[in-house]
N, C-alpha and C positions, 0 to 999 in steps of 0.2 A: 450885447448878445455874444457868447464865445461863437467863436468859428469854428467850422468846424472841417475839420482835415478828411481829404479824401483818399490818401494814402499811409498806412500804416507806415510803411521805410525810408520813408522820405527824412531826407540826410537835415538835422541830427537825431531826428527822435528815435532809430535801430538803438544805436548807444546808449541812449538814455532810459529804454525800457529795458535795454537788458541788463543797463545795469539796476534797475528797477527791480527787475525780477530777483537777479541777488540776491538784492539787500533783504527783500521780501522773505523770502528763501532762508536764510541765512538770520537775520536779525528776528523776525516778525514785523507785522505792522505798525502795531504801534513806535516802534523802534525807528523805524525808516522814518528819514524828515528828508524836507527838499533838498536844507544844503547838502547831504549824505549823499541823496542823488546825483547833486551837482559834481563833487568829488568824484565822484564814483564814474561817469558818464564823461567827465573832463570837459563840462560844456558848465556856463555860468547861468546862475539864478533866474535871470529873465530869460533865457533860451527858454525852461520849462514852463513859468507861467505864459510865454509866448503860448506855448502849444496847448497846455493843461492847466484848468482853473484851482485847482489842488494838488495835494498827494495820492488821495482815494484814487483820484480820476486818472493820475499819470498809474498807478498799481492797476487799476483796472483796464486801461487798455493795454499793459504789458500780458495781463491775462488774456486778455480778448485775442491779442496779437500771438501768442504761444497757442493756445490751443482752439481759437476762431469763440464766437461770442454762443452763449448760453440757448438754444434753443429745444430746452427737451419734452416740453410741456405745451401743446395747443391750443391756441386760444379759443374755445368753443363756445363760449358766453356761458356757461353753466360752471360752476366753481365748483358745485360738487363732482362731476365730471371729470371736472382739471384735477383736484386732489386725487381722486383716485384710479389717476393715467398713469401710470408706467413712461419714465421719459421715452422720448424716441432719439435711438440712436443716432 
């Protein structure tokens, strides 16, 4: 089972999501591969899967981590409902 981290800036993963983001930024996704990260972040290949199961995973909580996690939509049980909500700021 991954672990799961209870702090986002916990020393090295700052460096490594930003330099995430970057690449992200900069390359697109598809582009971006872990060793790029590695370079980029100046931390090695196990550092990241230490933290992160993938690429996806380490890109999405450099999202998460930049702008706080996705919550625009309420969970009502009703889907028609949820489609046709308006996010919440």
């Amino acid at each position: 089972m991954p672990r799961i981290r209870t702090c986002a800036t916990s020393a090295p993963t700052a460096p490594s999501l930003d330099a995430t983001l970057e690449l992200a930024v900069r390359d697109g996704y598809a582009k971006v591969t872990v060793e790029g990260i590695t370079q980029a972040a100046g931390v090695g290949k196990q550092t990241i899967y230490r933290w992160w199961p993938s690429k996806a995973a380490v890109i999405l909580e450099a999202l998460n981590d930049r702008t706080g996690p996705f919550s625009g939509v309420p969970d009502t049980g009703d889907i028609t409902v949820e489609k046709l909500s308006k996010p919440v700021a």
